[in-house]
N, C-alpha and C positions, 0 to 999 in steps of 0.2 A: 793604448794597449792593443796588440794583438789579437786576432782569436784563437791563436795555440797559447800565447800567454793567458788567456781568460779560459779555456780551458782544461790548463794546467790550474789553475788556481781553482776552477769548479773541483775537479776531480779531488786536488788535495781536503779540500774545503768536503769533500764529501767520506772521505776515508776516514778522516779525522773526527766525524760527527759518527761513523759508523766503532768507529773504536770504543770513543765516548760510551757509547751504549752498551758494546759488548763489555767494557771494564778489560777494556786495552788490552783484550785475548784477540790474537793476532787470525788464531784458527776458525774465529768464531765469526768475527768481521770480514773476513775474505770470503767465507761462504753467504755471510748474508749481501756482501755486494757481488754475488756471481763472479769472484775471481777465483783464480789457483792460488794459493796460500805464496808459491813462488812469486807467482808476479806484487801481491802485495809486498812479501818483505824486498823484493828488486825496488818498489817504489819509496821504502821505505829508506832505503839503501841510498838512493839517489837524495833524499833528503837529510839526510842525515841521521836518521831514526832506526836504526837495527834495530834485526830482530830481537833481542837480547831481551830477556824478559815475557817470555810468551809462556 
């Protein structure tokens, strides 16, 4: 493995525990991991996971 592959897998792996917490509000998890609410759902985007449901 890579370490942009192991860091992509951190970052997912860390978005997705932040979600978890907020009860999968999109706006809630992007400010507690210091993102723009944009770049999450882009991430989210890339995964397969729209925003849909925020």
């Amino acid at each position: 493995m890579t370490l942009e592959q192991m860091l992509g897998k951190l970052e997912r792996q860390l978005i997705e525990s932040s979600l978890k917490r907020c009860d999968h509000h999109k706006g809630r998890a992007a400010k507690e991991l210091g993102l723009a609410r944009s770049s999450l759902f882009k991430k989210l985007k890339e995964w397969g996971s729209g925003p849909e449901g925020d």
